[in-house]
C-alpha positions in Angstrom: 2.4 -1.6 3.9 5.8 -3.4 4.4 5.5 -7.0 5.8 9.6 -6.2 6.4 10.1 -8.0 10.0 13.7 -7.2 10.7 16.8 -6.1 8.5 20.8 -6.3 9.6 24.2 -5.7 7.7 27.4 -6.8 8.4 30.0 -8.2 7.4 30.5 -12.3 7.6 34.1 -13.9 7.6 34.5 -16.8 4.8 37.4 -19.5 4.9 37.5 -22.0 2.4 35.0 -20.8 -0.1 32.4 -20.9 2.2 29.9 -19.5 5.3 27.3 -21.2 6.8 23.2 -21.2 8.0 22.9 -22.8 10.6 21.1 -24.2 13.9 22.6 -25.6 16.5 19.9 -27.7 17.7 19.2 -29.7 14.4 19.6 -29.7 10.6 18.3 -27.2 8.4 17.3 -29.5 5.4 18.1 -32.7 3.8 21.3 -32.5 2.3 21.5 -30.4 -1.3 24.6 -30.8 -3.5 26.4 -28.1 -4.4 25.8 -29.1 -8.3 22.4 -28.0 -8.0 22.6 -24.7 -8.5 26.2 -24.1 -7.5 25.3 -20.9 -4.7 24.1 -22.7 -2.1 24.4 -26.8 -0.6 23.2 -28.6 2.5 25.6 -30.7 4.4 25.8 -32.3 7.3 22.2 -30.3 8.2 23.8 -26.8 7.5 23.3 -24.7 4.9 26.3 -23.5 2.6 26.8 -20.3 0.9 29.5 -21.1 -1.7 31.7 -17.5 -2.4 34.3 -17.1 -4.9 37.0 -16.1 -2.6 38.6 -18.2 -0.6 39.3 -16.5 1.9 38.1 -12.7 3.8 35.3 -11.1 4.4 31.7 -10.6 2.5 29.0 -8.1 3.4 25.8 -9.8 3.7 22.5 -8.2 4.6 19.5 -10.2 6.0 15.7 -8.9 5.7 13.1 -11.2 7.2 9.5 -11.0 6.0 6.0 -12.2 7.4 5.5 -13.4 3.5 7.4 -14.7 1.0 8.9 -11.6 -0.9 9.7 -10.7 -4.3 13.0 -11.0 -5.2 15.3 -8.0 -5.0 15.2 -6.2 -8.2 19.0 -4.8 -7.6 22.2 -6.2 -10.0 22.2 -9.5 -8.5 23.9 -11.7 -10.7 22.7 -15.7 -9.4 19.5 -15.9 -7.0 18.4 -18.9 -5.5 16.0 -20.0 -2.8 15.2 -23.1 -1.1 13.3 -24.3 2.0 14.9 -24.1 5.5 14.2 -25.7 9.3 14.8 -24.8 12.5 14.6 -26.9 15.1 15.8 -24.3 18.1 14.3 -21.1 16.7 17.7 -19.9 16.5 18.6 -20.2 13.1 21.2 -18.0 11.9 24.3 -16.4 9.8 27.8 -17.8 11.2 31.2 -18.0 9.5 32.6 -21.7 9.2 35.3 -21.0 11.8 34.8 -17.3 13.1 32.1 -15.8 14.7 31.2 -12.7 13.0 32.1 -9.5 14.9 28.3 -8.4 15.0 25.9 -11.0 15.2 22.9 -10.6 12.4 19.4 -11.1 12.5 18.2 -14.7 13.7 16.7 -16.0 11.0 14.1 -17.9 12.5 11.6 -14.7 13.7 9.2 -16.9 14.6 10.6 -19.4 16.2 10.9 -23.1 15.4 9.6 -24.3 12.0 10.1 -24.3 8.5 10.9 -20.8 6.3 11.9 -20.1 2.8 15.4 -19.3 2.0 16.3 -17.2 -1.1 19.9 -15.7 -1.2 21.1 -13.2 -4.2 24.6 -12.8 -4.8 27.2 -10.5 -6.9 30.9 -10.2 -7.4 31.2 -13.7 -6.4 33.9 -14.0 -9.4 35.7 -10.9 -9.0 38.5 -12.4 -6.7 38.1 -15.9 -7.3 40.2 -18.5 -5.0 41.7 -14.8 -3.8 41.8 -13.6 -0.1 41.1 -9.9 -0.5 41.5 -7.3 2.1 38.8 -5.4 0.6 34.9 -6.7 0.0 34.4 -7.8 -3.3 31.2 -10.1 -3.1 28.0 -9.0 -1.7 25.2 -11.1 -0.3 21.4 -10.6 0.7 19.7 -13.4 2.1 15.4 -13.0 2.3 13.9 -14.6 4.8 10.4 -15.5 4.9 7.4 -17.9 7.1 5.6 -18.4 3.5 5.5 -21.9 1.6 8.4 -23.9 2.9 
């Protein structure tokens, strides 16, 4: 049996090397340089997923799970997961400066609280500093009310 919550795929609009996680009501973590492991940071209270292109669009899909899950087992090239908050409940996917044409999940299934994080990546130096008109980097972001 599947302890899969939710799952959603689109497509997220990145400027500057960058889209975010975020909640409007509060911050998501302490702050995480992006030296650490060079995916992800946490500034300002939001969550950063570092891309290779500059500029365009990624496809990212999002599946949230009661317990933590194991790892996608897929040709990701970097995973990495860390702990998240929500403050609002209303936690979720957003581009730094767009709004994404179809909204994804909401992260936070369950409301305010704390959640583990762990987003896989691939093809995030296929275009580097590049604006392609095609999707070259692929995300998939687990979400999950386990050990946070």
């Amino acid at each position: 049996m599947s302890d899969e919550v939710e799952r959603g795929k689109g497509s997220v609009p990145v400027q500057y090397h960058q889209f975010d996680i975020s909640d409007e009501e509060g911050p998501t973590g302490p702050d995480l340089a992006r030296g650490h492991n060079g995916l992800l940071q946490v500034a300002d209270g939001v969550t950063v997923v570092m891309t290779g292109i500059h500029t365009g669009d990624v496809d990212v899909t999002v599946v949230l799970h009661q317990a933590e899950p194991a790892p996608d087992c897929g040709n990701w090239q970097e995973i990495v997961e860390i702990s998240a908050h929500s403050d609002s409940g209303e936690l979720m996917v957003r581009g730094m400066m767009n709004d994404l044409d179809e909204e994804l999940p909401v992260l936070s299934f369950n409301g305010p609280g704390s959640y583990r994080l762990r987003v896989h990546a691939r093809g995030r130096d296929t275009a580097v500093d590049l604006a392609p008109d095609e999707v070259t980097e692929w995300y998939l972001i687990q979400y999950s009310k386990g050990r946070a």
